[in-house]
N, C-alpha and C positions, 0 to 999 in steps of 0.2 A: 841142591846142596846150598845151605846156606854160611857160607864164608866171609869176615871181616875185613875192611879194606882200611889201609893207612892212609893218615890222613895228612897229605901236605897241602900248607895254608898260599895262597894265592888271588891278588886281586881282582875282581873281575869286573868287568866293562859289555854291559848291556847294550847289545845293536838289535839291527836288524827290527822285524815285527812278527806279531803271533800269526799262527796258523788258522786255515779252518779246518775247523774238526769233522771229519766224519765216521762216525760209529765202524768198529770194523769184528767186534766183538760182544758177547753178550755182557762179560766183564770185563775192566780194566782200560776203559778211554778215558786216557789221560789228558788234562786240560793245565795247559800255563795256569800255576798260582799267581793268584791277585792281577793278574792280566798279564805278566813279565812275559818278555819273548823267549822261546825257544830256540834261539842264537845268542852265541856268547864270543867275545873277542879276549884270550886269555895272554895276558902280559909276559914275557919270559925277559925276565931280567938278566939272564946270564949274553942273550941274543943280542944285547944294545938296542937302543931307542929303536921306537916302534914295530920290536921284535913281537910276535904272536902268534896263534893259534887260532882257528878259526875252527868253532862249531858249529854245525846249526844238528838238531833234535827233531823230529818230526813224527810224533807220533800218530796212528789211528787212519795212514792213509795204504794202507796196505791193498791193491789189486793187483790180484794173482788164483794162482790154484793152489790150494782153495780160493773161492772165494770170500770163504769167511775162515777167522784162524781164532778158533775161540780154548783154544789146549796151551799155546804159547800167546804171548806180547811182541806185535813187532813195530819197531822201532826203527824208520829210516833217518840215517847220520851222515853227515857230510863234515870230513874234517881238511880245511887246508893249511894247510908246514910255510907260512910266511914270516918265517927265524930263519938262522943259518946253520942249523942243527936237524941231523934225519930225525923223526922220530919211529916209534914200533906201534905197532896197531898189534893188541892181543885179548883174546877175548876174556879171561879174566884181570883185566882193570876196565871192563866195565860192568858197570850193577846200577839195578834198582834196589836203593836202601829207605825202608819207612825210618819214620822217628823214634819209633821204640828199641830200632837195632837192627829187624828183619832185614835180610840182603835176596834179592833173586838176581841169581846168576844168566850173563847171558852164556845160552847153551851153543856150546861148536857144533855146526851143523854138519863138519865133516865127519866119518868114521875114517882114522887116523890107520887105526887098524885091518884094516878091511884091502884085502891080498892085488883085489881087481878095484880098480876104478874106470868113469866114465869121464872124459872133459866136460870141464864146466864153462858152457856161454853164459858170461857175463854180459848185464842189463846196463848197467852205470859205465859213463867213459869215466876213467880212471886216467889221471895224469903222473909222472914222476915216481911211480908205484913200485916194487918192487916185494915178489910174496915170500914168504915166510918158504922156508927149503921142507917141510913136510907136509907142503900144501901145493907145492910146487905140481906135482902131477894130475891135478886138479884142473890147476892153467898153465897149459902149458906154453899159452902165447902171451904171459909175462914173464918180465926177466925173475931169475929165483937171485933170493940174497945169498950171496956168498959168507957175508961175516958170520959172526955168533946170534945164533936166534934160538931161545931154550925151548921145548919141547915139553911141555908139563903134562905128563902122561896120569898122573892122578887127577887133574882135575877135564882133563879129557874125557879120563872111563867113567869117571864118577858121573857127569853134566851131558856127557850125549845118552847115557841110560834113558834120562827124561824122554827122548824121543821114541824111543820104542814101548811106551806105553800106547801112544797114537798110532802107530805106523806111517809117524813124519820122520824128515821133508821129505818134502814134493820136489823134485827136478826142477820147477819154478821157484822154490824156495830156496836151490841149491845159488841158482843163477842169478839170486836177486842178494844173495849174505852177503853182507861185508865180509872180505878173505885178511885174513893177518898175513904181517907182512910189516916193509920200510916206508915210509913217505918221507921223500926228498923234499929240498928247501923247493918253494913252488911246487910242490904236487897238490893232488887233490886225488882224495878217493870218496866215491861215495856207497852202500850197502845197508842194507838190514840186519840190523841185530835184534835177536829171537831171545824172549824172559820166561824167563819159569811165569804162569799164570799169577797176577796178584791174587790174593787170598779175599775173601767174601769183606771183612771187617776195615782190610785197608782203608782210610782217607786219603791218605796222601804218602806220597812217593817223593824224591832227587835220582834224577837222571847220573849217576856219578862216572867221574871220566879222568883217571891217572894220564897224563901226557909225560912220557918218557922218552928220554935220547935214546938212539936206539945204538949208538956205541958204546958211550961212558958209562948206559942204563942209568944216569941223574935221574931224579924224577924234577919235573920241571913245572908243573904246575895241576893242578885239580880243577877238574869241574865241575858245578853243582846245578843241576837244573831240579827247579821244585816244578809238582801239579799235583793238583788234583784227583783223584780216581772217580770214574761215576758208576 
């Protein structure tokens, strides 16, 4: 599904350093543009002085089962909530968007629908985290949010179809996704986010990243991380 994201403008403040890259697909190893890191420190002005966000991006280091994931794009992200505002973790506000417009969606890897489920053991320690309430039986040994968390069932049915073209995920792909959900002031969550495959012609890609309150739903700042495709 290829869906439009809004765009709200915010400064951003390059840390951290690049990655090594190792090939993890036959398409679609994404390389930092012009050498730029794939960690960002994103400002929130409403948080007061040295209010932020903490991204880091990691693509192309994918080990797991498979061991090669050449049908999806995976993406390991690490976000930490250093403002004094929860934010939401949801899988559509994030995309890979090229320059002409194209968007690929990152696909939920849960089936929402689906009567039975299995717990899922999580890979990443997760700090201050709290999951999303239709995702909640998934993990059941983190706390579920209580407040308002919307349930976007169109782009659910729509985005996890992509999977059953493959007959993914894998159990280790379940264990290794990023789960939607709250991240409190001081948390830290970390996970995979899975792309619709880039297309043969792509050059280049932005990592895009909506950072939203996850009470007032402000949006509070955008991310943009450029690279490369090889």
């Amino acid at each position: 599904m290829k869906a439009m994201l809004t765009k709200v403008s915010a400064g951003l403040l390059l840390v951290g350093s690049s990655w090594a890259i190792t090939a993890c697909a036959t398409r679609g190893t994404l390389v930092p543009l012009k050498g730029e890191s794939s960690a960002l420190a994103l400002p929130i002005e409403r948080g007061g002085q040295g209010a932020k966000v903490l991204l880091e991006v990691r693509p192309n280091v994918w080990k797991g089962v498979p061991d090669r994931l050449t049908k999806v794009t995976p993406v390991l992200v690490s976000i930490e909530n250093d403002q004094p505002e929860s934010i939401r973790i949801r899988y559509n506000e994030f995309a890979l968007r090229t320059p002409d417009g194209r968007v690929y969606c990152a696909l939920p890897p849960f089936d929402i629908n689906e009567s039975q489920s299995v717990p899922v053991p999580t890979v990443y320690p997760m700090a201050g985290f709290w999951v999303a309430p239709y995702q909640a039986r998934f993990f059941p040994r983190f706390r579920r949010w209580g407040g308002a968390f919307a349930y976007d069932p169109l782009y659910f049915q729509t985005n996890f179809s992509y999977w059953q073209r493959f007959n993914l995920p894998t159990a280790d792909m379940l264990a290794k996704a990023l789960p939607e959900g709250v991240l409190e002031p001081q948390g830290k969550v970390t996970g995979f986010l899975y792309f619709e495959n880039i297309e043969p012609d792509v050059e280049e890609v932005e990592f895009v990243a909506q950072i939203v309150a996850a009470k007032s739903k402000a949006r509070l700042a955008e991310a943009r991380i450029p690279f490369d495709v090889d």
